[in-house]
C-alpha positions as CSV (number, residue, x, y, z in Angstrom):
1,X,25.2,-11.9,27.1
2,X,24.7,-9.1,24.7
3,X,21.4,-10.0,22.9
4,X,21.3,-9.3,19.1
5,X,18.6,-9.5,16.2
6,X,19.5,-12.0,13.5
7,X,20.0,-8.9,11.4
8,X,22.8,-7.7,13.4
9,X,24.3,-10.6,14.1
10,X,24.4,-11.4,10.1
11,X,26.0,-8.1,9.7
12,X,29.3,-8.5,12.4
13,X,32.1,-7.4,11.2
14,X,33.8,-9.0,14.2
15,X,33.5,-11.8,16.6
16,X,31.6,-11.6,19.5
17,X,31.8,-13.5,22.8
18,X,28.8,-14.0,25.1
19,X,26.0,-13.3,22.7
20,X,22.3,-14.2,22.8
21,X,19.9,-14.4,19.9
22,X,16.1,-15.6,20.0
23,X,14.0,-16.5,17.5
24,X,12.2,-19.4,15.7
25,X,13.6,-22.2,14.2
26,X,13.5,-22.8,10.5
27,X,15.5,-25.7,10.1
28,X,17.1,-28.3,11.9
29,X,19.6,-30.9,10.9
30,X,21.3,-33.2,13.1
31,X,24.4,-35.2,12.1
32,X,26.4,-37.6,14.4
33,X,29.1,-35.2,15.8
34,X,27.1,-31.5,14.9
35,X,23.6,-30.0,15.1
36,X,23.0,-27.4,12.4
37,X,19.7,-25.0,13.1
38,X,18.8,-21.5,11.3
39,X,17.0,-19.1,13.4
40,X,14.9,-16.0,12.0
41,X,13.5,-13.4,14.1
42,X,12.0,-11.2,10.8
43,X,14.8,-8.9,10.5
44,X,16.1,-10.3,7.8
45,X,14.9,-13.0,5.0
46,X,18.2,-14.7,5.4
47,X,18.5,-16.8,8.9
48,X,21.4,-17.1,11.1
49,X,22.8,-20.4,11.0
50,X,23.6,-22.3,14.7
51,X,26.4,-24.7,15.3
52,X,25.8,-26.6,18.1
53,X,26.4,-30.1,20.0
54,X,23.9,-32.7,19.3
55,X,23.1,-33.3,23.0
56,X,21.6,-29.9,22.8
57,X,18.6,-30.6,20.4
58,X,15.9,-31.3,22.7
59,X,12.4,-30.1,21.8
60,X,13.8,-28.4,18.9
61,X,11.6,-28.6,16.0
62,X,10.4,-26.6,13.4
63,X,8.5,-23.3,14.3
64,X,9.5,-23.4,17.6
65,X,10.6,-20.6,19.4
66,X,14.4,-20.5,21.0
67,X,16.6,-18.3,23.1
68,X,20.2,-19.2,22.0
69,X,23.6,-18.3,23.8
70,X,27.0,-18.4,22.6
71,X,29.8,-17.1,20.4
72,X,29.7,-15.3,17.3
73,X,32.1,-16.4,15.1
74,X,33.5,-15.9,10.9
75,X,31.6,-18.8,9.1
76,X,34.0,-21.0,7.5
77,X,31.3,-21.1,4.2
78,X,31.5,-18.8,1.5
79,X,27.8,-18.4,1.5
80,X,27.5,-16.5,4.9
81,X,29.0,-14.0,6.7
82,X,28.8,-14.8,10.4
83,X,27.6,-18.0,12.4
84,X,26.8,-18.5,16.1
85,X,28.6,-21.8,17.9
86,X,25.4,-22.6,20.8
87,X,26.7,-23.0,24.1
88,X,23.0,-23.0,25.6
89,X,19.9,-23.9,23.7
90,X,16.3,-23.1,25.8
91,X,12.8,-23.9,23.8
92,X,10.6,-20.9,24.8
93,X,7.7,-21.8,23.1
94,X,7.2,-25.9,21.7
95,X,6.0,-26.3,17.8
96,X,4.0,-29.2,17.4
97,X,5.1,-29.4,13.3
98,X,2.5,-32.5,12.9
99,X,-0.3,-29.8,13.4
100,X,1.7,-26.9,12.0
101,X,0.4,-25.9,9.1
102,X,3.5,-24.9,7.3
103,X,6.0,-27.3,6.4
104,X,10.2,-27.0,6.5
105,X,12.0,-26.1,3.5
106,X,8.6,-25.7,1.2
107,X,7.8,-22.8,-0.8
108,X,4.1,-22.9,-0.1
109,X,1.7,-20.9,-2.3
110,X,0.1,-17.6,-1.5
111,X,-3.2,-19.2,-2.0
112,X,-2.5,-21.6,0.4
113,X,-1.0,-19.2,3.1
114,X,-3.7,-17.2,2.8
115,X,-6.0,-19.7,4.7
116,X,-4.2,-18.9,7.8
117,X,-3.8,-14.9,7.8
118,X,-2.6,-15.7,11.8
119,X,0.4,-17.7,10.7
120,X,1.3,-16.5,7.1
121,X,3.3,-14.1,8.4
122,X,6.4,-16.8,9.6
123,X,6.3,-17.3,5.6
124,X,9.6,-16.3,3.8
125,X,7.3,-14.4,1.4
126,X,5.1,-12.5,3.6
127,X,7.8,-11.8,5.9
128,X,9.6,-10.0,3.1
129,X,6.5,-8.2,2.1
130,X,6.3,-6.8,5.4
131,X,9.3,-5.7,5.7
132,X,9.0,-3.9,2.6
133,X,5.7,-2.4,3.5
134,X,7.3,-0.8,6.6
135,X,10.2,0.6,4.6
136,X,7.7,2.1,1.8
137,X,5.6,3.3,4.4
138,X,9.0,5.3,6.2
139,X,10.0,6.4,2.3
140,X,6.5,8.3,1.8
141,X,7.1,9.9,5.0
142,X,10.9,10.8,4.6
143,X,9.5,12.3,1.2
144,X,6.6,14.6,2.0
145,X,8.8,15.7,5.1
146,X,11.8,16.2,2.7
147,X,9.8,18.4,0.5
148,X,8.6,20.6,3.6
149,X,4.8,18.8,3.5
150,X,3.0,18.9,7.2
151,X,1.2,15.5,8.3
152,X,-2.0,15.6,8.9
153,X,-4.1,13.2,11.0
154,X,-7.6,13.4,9.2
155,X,-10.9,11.4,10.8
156,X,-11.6,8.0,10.2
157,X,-15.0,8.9,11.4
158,X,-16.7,11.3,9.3
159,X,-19.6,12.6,8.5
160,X,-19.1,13.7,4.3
161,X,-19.1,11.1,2.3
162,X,-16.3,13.1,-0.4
163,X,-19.0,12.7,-2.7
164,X,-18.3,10.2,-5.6
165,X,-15.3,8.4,-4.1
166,X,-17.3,5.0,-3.4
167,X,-20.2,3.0,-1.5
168,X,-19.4,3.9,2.9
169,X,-19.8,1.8,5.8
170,X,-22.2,3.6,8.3
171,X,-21.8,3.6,12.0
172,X,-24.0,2.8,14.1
173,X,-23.8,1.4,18.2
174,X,-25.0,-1.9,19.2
175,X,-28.1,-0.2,20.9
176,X,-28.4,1.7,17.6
177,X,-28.7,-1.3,15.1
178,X,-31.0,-3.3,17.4
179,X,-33.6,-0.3,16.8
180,X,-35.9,-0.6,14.4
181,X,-37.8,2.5,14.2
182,X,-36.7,6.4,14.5
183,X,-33.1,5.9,16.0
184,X,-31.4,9.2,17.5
185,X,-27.8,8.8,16.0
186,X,-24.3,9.0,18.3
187,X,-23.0,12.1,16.3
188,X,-27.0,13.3,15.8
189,X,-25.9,13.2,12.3
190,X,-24.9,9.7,9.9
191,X,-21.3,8.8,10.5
192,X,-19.4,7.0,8.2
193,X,-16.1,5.4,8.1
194,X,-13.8,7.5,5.8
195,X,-13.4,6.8,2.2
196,X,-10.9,10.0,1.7
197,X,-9.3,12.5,3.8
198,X,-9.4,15.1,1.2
199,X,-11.9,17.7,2.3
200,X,-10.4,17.6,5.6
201,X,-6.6,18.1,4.3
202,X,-8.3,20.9,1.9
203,X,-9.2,22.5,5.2
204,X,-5.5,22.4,6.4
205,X,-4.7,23.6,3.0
206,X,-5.9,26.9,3.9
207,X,-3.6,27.4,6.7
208,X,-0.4,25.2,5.5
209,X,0.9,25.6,1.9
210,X,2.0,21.9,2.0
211,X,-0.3,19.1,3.9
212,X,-0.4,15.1,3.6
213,X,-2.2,12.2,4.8
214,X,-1.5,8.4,5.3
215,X,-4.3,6.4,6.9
216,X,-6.6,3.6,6.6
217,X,-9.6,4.2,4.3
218,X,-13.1,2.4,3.7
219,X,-15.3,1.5,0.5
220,X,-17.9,-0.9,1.3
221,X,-18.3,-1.8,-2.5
222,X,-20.0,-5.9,-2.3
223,X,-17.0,-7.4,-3.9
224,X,-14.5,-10.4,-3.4
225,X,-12.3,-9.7,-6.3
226,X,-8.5,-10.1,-6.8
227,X,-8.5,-6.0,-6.6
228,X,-10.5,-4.9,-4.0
229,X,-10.0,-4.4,-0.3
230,X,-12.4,-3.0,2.5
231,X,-10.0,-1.9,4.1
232,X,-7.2,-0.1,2.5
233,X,-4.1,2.7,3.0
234,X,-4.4,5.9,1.3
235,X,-1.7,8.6,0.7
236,X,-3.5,11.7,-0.1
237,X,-2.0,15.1,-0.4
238,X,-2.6,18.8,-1.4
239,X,-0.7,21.9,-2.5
240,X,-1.8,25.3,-2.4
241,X,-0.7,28.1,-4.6
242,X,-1.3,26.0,-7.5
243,X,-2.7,26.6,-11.0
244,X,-1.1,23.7,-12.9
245,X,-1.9,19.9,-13.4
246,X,1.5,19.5,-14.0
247,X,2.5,20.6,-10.5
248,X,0.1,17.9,-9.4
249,X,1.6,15.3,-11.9
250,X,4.9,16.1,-11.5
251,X,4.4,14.9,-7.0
252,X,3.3,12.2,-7.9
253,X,5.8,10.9,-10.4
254,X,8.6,12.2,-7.6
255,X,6.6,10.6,-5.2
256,X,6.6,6.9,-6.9
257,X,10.3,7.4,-7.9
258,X,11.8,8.4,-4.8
259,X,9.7,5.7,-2.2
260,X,10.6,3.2,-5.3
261,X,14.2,4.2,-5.1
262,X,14.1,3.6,-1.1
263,X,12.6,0.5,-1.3
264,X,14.9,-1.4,-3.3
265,X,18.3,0.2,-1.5
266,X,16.9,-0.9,2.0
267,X,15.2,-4.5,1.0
268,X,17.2,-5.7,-2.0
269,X,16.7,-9.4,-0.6
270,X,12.9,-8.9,0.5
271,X,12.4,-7.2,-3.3
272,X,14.2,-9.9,-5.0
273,X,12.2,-12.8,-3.4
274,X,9.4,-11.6,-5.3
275,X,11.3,-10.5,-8.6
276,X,12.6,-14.1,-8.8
277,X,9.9,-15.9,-7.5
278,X,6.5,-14.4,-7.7
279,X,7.2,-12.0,-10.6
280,X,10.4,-12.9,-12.7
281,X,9.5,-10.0,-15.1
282,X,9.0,-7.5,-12.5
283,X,12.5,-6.5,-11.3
284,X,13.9,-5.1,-15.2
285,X,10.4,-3.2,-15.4
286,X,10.4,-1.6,-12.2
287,X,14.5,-0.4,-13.0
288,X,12.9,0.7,-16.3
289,X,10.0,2.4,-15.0
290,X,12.4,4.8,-12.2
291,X,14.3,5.8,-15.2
292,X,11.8,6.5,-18.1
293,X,9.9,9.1,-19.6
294,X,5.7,9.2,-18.4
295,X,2.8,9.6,-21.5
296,X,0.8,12.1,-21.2
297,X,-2.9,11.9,-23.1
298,X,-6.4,13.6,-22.6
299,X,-9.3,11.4,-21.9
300,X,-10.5,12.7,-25.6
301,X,-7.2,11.0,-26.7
302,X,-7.6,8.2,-24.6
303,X,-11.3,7.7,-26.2
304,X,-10.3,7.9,-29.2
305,X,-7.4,5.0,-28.8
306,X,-9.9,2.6,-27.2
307,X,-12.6,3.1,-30.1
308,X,-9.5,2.4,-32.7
309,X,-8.5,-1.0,-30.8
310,X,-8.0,-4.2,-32.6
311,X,-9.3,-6.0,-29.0
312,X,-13.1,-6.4,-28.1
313,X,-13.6,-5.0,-24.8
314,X,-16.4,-5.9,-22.2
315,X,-17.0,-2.1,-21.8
316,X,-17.8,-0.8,-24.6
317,X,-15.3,2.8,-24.4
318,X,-18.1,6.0,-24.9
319,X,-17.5,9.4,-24.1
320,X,-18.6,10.1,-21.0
321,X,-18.1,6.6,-19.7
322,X,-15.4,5.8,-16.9
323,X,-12.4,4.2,-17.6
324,X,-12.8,0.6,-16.5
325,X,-9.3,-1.7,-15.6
326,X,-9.3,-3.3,-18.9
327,X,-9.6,0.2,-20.9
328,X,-6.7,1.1,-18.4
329,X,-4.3,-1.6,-19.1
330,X,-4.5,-1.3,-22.8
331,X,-3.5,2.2,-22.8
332,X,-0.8,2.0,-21.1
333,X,0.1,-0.9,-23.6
334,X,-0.6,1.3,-26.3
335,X,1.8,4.0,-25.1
336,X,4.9,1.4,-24.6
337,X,4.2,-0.2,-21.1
338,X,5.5,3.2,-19.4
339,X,3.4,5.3,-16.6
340,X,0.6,7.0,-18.4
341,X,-1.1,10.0,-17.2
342,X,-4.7,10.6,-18.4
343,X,-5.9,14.4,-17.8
344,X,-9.2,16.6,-18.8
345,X,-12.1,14.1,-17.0
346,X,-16.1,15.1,-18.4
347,X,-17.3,17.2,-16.2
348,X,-20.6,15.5,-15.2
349,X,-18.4,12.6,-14.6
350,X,-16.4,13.4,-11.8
351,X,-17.0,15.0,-8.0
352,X,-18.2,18.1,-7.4
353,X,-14.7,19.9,-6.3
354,X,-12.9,19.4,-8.8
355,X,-11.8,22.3,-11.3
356,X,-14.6,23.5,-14.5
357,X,-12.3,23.8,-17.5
358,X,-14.6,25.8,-18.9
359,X,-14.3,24.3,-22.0
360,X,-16.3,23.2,-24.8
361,X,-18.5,21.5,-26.6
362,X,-17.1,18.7,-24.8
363,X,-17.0,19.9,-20.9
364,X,-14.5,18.9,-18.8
365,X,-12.4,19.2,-15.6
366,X,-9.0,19.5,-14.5
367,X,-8.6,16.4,-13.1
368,X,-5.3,13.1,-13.9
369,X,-5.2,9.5,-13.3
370,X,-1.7,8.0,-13.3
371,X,-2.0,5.0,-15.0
372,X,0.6,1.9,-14.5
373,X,1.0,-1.4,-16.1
374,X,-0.2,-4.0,-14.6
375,X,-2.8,-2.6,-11.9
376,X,-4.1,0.5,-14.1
377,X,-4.6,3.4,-12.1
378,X,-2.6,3.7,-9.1
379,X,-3.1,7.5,-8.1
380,X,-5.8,10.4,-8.6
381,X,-6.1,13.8,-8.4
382,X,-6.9,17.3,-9.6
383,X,-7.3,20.9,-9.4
384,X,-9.9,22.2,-6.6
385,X,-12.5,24.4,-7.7
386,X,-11.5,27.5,-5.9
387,X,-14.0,30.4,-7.7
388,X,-16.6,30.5,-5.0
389,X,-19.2,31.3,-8.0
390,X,-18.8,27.9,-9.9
391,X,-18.8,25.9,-6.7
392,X,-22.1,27.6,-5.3
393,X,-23.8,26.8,-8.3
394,X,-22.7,23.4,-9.1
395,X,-23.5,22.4,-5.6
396,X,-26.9,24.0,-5.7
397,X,-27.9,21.7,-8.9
398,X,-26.4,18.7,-7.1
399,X,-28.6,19.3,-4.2
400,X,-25.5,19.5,-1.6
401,X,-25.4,23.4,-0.8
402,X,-26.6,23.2,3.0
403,X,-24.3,19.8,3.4
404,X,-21.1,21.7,2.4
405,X,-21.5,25.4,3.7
406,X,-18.7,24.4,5.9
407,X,-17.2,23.9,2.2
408,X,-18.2,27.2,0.7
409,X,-16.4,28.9,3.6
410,X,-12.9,28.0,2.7
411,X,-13.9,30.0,-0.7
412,X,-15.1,33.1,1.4
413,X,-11.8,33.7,3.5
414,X,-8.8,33.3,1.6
415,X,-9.1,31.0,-1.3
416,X,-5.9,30.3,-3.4
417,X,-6.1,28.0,-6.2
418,X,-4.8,24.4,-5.1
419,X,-5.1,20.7,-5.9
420,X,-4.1,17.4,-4.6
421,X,-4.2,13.6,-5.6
422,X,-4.5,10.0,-3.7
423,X,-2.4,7.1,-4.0
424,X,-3.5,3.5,-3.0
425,X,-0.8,2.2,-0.9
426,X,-1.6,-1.2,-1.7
427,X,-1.9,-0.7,-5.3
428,X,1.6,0.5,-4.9
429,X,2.9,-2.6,-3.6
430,X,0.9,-4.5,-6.1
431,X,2.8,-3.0,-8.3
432,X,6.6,-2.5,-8.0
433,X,6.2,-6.5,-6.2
434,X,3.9,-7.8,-9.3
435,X,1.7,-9.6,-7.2
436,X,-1.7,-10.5,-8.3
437,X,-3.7,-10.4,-5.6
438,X,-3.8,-7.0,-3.6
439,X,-5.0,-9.4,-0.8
440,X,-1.1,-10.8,-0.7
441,X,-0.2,-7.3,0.4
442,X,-1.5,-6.8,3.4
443,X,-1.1,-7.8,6.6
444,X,-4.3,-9.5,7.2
445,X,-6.6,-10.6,4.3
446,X,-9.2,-9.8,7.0
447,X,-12.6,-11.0,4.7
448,X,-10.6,-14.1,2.6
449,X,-12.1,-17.3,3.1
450,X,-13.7,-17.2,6.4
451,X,-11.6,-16.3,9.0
452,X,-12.2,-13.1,10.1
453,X,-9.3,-11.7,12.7
């Protein structure tokens, strides 16, 4: 028997003799002369449906896992395409659905499934997000590589902290931590689990015009909130040979366009799950968003719009102050509920690479958030600070010069002006799927609740 996934067999555009599919059950109904079953293997949100003889249901149950063999044949209902008449029927793996947590035929809540980050995944919902993720995840490769971009596999164990991007997790071995007094470390320096790959794609930067990154990234910030993750996926890249923001903004936008544009012609079904379920308003947004115009406003601007709102915010807006989520969303209400890029960051407010301006009285650098509704920001970037000069002396005041000679080098041989930007994956999906949580958009919500995988 040929074997096929559920996908495949769905998608027959002939009958097929001698076929075997296997999968788990997600219905069963037995009537006097026919057994109906639909199988799903995760190809595909829609199961196969199996017509078989009632002496053949045995052991099957919800959950369960099955082997079936048998013709593929035109279903004789409107509603599907292809069904498979069971000759054989063989219960690899029993489903005791008394103890199963989830329950046939019932659309159970995220909150709910997210007790059980082991079994959420035979859920209709996280099953589509999945997919989805993986198809996303192939579109911001296809793009880069498209646009002549080289991949980069950048440390997860570092020992730069990418100064300002958030609190680290430290390494240390299990000898290490039961120390108590003047430990020698692994690396002889700190190590850290990565919050950025930045300074190392900067390094690649100076050999390839085009460099990109997609790996897991850590922020060890104490909080449980709906928005914050551990552990997350970042897409980061940089561009040499560039003197413009706009070159920057302009990747990004193509960026969030074209994966968008993948996404919803390879998981229409997997997109529209959540658009009709989790999110009714999303789907019309989302169309609206891949065609329309982005804002574009300084952070003076921006300022200036928060101090003129009619709301009371919990942050009061100052110059000089970071843009918290709630400053974030109203802007972009403000400027018509379409992506909003903020540029022009105070200068004392941001990391040390990032381009002087030169400006004044108010000092700033040439850095952009990309702003969304919904989530706020979802990617950020600037211009590198390429005039050896300006970099020496801001990292002298900072205290950082011996920490980043390594840094200071890339200025010495070869400097071009160049910039680059992160994207939260997660944030991504948050955002085109207009889910909530971010913890409903990953695999594992590894610290929810306390099961810890």
């Amino acid at each position: 028997a040929v074997r096929l996934r559920v996908r495949e067999a769905l998608g027959a555009r002939e009958p097929a003799d001698a076929v075997r599919v296997q999968g788990w059950v997600r219905s069963v109904r037995s009537q006097k002369e026919v057994l109906f079953l639909h199988i799903n293997d995760g190809s595909s949100l829609e199961s196969l449906q199996v017509v078989a003889d009632p002496s053949l249901e045995k052991d099957l149950t919800f959950g369960s896992a099955v082997e079936v063999q048998g013709k593929l044949v035109k279903s004789p209902h409107r509603m599907q395409n292809m069904e498979l008449q069971a000759e054989t029927i063989r219960v690899v793996g029993p489903c005791d659905i008394w103890s199963f947590p989830l329950k046939m035929k019932e659309r159970h809540p995220l909150e709910y499934v997210r007790q059980f980050p082991h079994l959420r995944c035979r859920t209709n919902t996280l099953g589509a997000l999945l997919r989805i993720r993986s198809e996303a995840t192939a579109g911001v490769h296809s793009f880069f590589q498209d646009n002549g971009y080289v991949h980069i596999h950048t440390p997860i164990i570092t020992s730069n902290d990418c100064e300002g991007a958030g609190e680290l997790f430290q390494i240390e071995t299990s000898s290490e931590a039961k120390e108590s007094a003047e430990k020698t470390h692994f690396f002889n320096v700190p190590a850290f689990l990565t919050v950025s790959g930045q300074l190392h794609l900067e390094v690649m930067a100076g050999a390839f015009t085009h460099v990109f990154t997609f790996g897991p990234t850590f922020r060890a910030e104490n909080s449980q909130s709906r928005r914050h993750l551990a552990e997350f996926y970042m897409v980061e890249a940089e561009l040499s040979f560039t003197e413009s923001l706009q070159d920057i903004m302009q990747v990004m936008e193509d960026l969030f366009k074209t994966v968008t544009s993948t996404v919803l012609s390879k998981c229409p079904h997997d997109v529209e799950l959540f658009h009709k379920h989790i999110a009714p308003a999303q789907k019309s947004d989302i169309t609206h968003k891949l065609f329309s115009s982005s804002c574009r406003i300084s952070y003076s601007e921006a300022m200036e719009i928060l101090k003129q709102a009619p709301q009371t915010f919990t942050f009061k807006p100052e110059w000089g102050c970071d843009l918290q989520t709630e400053h974030e969303k109203y802007l972009v209400k403000h400027c018509g509920e379409v992506p909003v890029f903020v540029v022009n960051y105070p200068y004392d407010l941001k990391p040390f690479y990032m381009r002087d301006n030169e400006d004044g009285p108010q000092h700033t650098v040439a850095a952009v958030d990309l702003l969304v509704p919904g989530v706020g920001e979802l990617c950020g970037g600037s211009l590198r600070e390429e005039r050896l000069p300006f970099l020496e002396s801001r990292l002298q005041r900072l205290g950082l010069r011996d920490a980043y000679q390594w840094y200071l080098d890339l200025r010495k041989f070869g400097s071009v002006p160049h910039g680059g930007f992160g994207m939260g994956f997660e944030r991504y999906l948050q955002y085109i799927l207009g889910v909530d949580n971010i913890k409903d958009v990953i695999p594992f919500p590894r610290f929810s609740h306390s099961c810890l995988l």
